[in-house]
C-alpha positions in Angstrom: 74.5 20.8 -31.0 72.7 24.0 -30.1 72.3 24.8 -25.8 68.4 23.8 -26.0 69.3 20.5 -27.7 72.1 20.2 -25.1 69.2 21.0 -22.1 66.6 18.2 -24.0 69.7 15.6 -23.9 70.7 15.6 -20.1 67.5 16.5 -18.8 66.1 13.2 -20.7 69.4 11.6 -19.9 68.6 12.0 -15.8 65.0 11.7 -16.0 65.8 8.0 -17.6 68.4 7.5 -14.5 65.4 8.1 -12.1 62.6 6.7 -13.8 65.0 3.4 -14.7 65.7 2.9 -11.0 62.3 2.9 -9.8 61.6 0.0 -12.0 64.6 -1.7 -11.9 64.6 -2.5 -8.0 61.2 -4.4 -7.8 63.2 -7.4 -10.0 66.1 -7.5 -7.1 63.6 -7.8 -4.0 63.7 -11.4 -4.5 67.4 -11.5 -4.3 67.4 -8.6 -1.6 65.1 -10.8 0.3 68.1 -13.3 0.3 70.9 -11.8 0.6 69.7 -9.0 3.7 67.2 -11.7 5.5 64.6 -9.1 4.9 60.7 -9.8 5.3 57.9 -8.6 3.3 57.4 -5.8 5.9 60.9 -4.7 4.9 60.7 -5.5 1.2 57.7 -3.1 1.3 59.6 -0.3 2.5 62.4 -0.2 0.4 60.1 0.0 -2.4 58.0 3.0 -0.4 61.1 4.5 1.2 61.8 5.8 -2.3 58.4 6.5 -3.5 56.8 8.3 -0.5 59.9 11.2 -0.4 59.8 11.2 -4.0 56.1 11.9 -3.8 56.6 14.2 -0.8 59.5 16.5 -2.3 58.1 16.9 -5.6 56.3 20.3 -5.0 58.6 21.8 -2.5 61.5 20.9 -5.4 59.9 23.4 -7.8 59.8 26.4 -5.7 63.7 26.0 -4.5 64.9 25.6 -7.8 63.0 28.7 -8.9 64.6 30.8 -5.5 68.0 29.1 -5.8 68.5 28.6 -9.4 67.2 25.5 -11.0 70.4 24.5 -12.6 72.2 24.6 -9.0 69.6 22.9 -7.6 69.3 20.0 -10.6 72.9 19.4 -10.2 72.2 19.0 -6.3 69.7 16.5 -6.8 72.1 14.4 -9.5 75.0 14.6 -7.1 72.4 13.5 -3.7 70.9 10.8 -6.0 74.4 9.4 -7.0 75.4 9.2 -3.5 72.7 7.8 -2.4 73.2 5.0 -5.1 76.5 4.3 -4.2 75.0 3.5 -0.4 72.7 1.3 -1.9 75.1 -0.5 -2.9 77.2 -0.5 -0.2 75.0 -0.8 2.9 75.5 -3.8 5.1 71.7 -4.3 6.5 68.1 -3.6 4.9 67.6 -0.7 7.1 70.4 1.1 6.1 69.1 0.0 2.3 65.8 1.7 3.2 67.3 5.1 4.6 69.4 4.7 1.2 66.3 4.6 -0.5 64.7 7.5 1.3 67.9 9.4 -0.4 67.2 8.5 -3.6 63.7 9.4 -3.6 64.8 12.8 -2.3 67.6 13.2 -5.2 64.8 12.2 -7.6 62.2 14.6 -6.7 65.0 18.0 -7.1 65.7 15.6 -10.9 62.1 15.2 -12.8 60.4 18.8 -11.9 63.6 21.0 -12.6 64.4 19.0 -15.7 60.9 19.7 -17.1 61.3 23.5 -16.0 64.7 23.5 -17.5 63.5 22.6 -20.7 60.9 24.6 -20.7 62.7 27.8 -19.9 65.1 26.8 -22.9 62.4 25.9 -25.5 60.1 28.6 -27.2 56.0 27.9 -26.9 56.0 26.9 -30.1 58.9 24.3 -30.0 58.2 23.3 -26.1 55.4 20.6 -26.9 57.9 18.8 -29.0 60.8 18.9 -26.3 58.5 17.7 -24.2 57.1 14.7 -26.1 60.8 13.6 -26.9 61.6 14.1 -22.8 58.6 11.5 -21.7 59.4 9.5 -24.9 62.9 8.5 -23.2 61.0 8.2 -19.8 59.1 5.7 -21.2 61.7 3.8 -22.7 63.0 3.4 -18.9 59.4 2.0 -17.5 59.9 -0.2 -20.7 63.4 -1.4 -20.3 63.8 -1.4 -16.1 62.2 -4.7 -15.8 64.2 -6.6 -17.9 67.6 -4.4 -16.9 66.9 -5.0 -13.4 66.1 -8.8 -13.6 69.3 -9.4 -16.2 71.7 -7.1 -14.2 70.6 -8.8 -11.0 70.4 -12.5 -12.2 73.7 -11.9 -14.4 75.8 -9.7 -12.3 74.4 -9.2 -8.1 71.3 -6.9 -7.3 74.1 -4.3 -6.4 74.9 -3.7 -9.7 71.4 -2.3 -10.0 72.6 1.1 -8.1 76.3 0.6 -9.4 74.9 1.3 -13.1 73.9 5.2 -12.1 77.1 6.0 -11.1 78.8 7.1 -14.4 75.3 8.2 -15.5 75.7 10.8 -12.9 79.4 11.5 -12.9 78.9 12.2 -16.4 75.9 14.3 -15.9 77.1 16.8 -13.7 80.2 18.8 -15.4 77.8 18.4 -18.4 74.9 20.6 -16.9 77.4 23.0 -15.8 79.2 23.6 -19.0 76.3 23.1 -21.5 73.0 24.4 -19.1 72.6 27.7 -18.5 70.9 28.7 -15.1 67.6 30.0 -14.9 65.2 31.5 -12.0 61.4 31.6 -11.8 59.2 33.8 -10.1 60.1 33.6 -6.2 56.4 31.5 -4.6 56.4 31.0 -0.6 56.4 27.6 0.0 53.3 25.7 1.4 54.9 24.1 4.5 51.7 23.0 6.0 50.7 21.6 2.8 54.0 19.7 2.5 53.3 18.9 5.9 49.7 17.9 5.9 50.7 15.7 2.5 54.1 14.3 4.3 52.4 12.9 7.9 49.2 12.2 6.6 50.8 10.1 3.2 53.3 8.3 5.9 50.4 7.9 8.1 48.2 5.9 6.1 51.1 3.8 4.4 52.6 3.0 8.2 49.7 1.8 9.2 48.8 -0.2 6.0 52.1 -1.6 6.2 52.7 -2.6 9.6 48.8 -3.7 9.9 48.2 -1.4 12.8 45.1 0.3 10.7 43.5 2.7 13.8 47.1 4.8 12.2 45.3 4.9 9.1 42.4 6.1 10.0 43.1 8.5 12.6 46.3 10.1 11.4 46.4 9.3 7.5 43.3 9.5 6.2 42.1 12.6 8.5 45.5 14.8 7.1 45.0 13.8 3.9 41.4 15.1 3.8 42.8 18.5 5.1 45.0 18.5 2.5 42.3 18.6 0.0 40.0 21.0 2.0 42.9 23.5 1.9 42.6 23.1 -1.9 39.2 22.5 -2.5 39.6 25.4 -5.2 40.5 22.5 -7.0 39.0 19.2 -6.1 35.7 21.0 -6.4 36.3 20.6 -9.8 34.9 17.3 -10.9 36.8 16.4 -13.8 40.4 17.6 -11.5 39.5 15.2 -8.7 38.0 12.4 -10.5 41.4 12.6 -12.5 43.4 12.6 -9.3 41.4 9.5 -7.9 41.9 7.8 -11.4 45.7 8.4 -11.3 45.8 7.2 -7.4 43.8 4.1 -9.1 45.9 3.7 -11.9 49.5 3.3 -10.9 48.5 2.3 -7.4 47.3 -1.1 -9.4 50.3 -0.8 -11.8 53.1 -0.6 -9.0 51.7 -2.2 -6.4 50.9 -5.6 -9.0 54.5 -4.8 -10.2 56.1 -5.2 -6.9 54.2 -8.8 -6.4 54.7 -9.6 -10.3 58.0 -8.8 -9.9 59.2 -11.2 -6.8 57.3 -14.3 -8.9 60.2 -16.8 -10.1 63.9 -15.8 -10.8 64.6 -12.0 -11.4 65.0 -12.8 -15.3 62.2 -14.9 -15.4 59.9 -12.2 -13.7 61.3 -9.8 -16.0 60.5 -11.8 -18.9 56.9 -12.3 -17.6 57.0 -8.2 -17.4 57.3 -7.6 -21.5 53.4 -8.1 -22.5 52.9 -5.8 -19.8 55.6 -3.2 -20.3 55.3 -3.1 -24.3 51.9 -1.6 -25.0 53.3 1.3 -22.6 55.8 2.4 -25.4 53.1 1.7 -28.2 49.5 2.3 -27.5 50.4 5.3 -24.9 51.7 8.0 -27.8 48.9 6.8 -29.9 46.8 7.3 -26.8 48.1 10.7 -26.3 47.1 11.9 -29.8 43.5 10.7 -29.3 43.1 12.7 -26.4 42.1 15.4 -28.1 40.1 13.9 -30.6 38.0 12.1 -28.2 38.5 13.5 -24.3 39.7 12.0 -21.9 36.3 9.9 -20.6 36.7 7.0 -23.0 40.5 6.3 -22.7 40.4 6.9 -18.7 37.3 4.5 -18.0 37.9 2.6 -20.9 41.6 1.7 -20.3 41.1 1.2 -16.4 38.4 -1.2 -17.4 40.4 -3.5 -19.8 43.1 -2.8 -16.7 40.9 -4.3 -14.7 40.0 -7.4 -16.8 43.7 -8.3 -17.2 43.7 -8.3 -13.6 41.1 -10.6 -13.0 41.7 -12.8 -15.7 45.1 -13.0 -13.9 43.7 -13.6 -10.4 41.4 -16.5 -12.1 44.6 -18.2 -13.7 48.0 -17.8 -11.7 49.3 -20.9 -10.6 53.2 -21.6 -10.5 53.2 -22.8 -14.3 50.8 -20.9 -15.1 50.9 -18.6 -18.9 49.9 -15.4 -17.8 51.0 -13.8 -21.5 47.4 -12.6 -21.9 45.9 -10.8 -19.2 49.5 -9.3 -18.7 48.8 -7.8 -22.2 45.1 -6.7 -21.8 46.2 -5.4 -18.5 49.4 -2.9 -20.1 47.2 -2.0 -23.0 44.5 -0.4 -20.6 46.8 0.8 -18.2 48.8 2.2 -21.6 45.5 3.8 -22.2 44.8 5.5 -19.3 47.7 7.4 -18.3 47.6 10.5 -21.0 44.1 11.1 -20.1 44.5 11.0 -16.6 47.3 13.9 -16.9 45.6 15.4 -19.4 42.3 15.6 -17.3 44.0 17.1 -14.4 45.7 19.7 -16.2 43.2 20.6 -18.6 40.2 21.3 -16.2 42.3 24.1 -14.2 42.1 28.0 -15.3 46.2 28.8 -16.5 47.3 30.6 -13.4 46.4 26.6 -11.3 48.6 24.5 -14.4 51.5 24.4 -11.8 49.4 23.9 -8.6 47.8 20.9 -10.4 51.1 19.8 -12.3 52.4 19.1 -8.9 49.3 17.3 -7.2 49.4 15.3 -10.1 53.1 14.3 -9.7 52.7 13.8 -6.4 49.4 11.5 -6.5 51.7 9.4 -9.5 54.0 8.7 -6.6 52.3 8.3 -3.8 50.0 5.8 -5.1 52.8 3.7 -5.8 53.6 3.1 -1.9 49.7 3.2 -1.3 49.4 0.5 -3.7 52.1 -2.1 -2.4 51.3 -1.5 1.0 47.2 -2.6 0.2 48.2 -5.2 -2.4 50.5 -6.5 0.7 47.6 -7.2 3.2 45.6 -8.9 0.7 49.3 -11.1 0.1 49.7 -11.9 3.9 46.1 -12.5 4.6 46.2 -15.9 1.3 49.6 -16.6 0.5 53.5 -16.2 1.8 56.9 -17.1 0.4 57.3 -20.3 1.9 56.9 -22.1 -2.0 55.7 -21.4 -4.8 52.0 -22.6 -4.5 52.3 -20.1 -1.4 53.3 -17.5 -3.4 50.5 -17.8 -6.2 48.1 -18.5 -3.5 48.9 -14.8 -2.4 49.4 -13.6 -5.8 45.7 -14.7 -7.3 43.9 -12.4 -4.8 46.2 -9.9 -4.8 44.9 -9.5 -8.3 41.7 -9.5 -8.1 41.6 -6.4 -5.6 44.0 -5.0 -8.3 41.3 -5.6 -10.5 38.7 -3.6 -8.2 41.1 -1.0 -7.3 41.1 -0.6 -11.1 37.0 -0.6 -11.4 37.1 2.3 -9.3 39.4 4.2 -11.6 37.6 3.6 -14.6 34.0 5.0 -12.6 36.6 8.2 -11.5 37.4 8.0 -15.4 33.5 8.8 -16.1 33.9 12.1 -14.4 37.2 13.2 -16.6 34.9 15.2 -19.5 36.7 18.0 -19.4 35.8 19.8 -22.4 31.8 18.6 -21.8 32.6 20.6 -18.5 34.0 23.9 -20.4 30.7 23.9 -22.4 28.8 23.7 -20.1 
């Protein structure tokens, strides 16, 4: 095996790691619940613990691994993640579970950009779109599999097991980069500390004050920073088809996680993981097929088409769940627009920038991807608390129905963003 084939193997190998763990987790809150006494309040940050540093890290990551070597800095990410893994499984209390969490996140966001720049400093243009493909190929295979991993590992073994299992992942990963990956520099950018800033208080901000219901924090530190944040690149957002795909991506997997993290606390771990496969399949089937009609058709019809049909599912859901309920269907409408939507959203924000913006925009898209994750569960958990609770199961779906149906609305306005992604009407024009 040739050194480029070598880089496409462990840089797929870690990006599964991280992109398996993210999923895995949401089938062990049930059992976490349990076993830590934790509350929802509690749940809901160590889902966002991980997601919000994640989100937070991701465009700082770039720019070290450029000054310091990406290799060096890969490997540091690997080595922080698998430590903070082995405190996951370790810790004693949910609060040390959530600072372990916060680690991960942080190992995660040095993994997934410097694996993508890895590959593409060892792959040619012409052979780079392939790598690529094959990289988010396995990627997907992790968003398909974590579910039912997670709920078997946790309802066979003990949630523990869920950070146990990226341990020899890691320990095999690391002399493997260092023999087989050579290292590799980019061109040195200053780092936007206020805009890491602006992003890091004002993101926290809005999900604090979500989460612990104290929403005057929302609105006069979150949403406030956040709107700087854009205003310092409104080069960008003034771009419709850009910002209409950023609000379609916050849409998008702000309904997909924050459903997921609800979805995934509804019965047993395996039996929520069960209930997860209508929904998780059409990610690994209609989304290459997706991808390939992108350019065929733009982005407009698969963006606001897909959220739609997302959107359906979810209200069909919120009209049906009960305890007993079969919830096969809308599941499966839901994951087929959700399937859908996600290569035109990337695709819309990276197409409508001039070349020198592609990594600028790379990274606010990277960034939104995550961050809508904890802006999703903490919304999705208001709506929860203000109809339903975990006291029984008829609680639980009584919390669960309406926490669909604003998934559903939160997925209408994605799919009126998606109306704005034309982005090759836009170059005509």
């Amino acid at each position: 095996m040739d050194n480029k084939r070598w880089v496409l193997g462990l840089a797929s190998v870690a990006s599964f790691m991280v992109a398996l763990d993210a999923m895995v987790v949401t089938m062990a809150l049930s059992k976490i619940k349990v076993d830590l006494g934790a509350g929802l309040e509690q749940l809901e940050w160590t889902a966002n613990a991980y997601s919000l540093t994640f989100a937070v890290l991701l465009m700082p990551a770039a720019a070290v691994g450029d000054r310091f070597g990406r290799r060096r800095m890969f490997v540091s990410g690997i080595a922080l993640f698998l430590l903070a893994s082995v405190a996951c499984a370790t810790v004693p209390d949910i609060g040390l579970l959530i600072a372990a969490r916060a680690l991960q996140g942080a190992g995660a966001a040095l993994v997934m950009p410097l694996a993508i720049a890895l590959l593409s400093t060892a792959y040619p243009p012409q052979e780079r779109a392939g790598a690529l493909g094959v990289f988010s190929g396995i990627t997907g295979v992790a968003v398909l599999a974590g579910p039912m991993v997670g709920g078997a590992v946790t309802e066979g073994l003990a949630w523990q097991w869920i950070f146990w299992i990226n341990v020899p992942i890691a320990l095999a990963l690391i002399p493997l980069v260092l023999l087989k990956v050579g290292e590799s520099r980019g061109p040195v950018h200053p780092i936007d500390y206020a805009g890491v800033a602006l992003v890091a208080v004002g993101g926290l901000g809005l999900v604090w004050g979500l989460v612990r219901g104290e929403f005057l924090v929302s609105l006069v530190v979150g949403v406030p920073l956040l709107a700087l944040y854009v205003g310092r690149e409104r080069e960008l957002f003034r771009i419709r088809a850009f910002s209409s795909g950023v609000l379609a991506t916050l849409a998008l997997y702000g309904t997909i996680y924050g459903s997921l993290f609800f979805v995934g606390q509804f019965g047993s771990p395996l039996e929520a993981a069960v209930r997860m496969i209508p929904w998780t399949v059409p990610m690994f089937v209609v989304a290459p097929l997706a991808g390939r009609l992108v350019s065929r058709i733009g982005e407009r019809p698969l963006v606001a088409g897909g959220l739609a049909l997302q959107a359906v599912g979810m209200g069909w859901m919120a009209l049906t769940v009960t305890p007993t309920a079969n919830v096969v269907a809308p599941l499966l409408l839901a994951g087929i627009g959700a399937s859908m939507a996600m290569p035109g959203t990337q695709n819309a924000v990276l197409s409508s920038v001039a070349p020198a913006f592609i990594g600028k925009a790379s990274g606010i898209f990277s960034t939104v991807r995550q961050f809508a994750g904890a802006f999703g569960v903490a919304v999705l958990a208001v709506v929860f608390t203000s109809f339903g609770g975990y006291g029984s199961a008829e609680a639980y779906s009584a919390g669960l129905g309406p926490v669909c149906a604003v998934a559903a609305v939160l997925s209408l306005v994605g799919a009126v963003a998606g109306l704005g992604t034309a982005v090759r009407e836009l170059q005509k024009a």
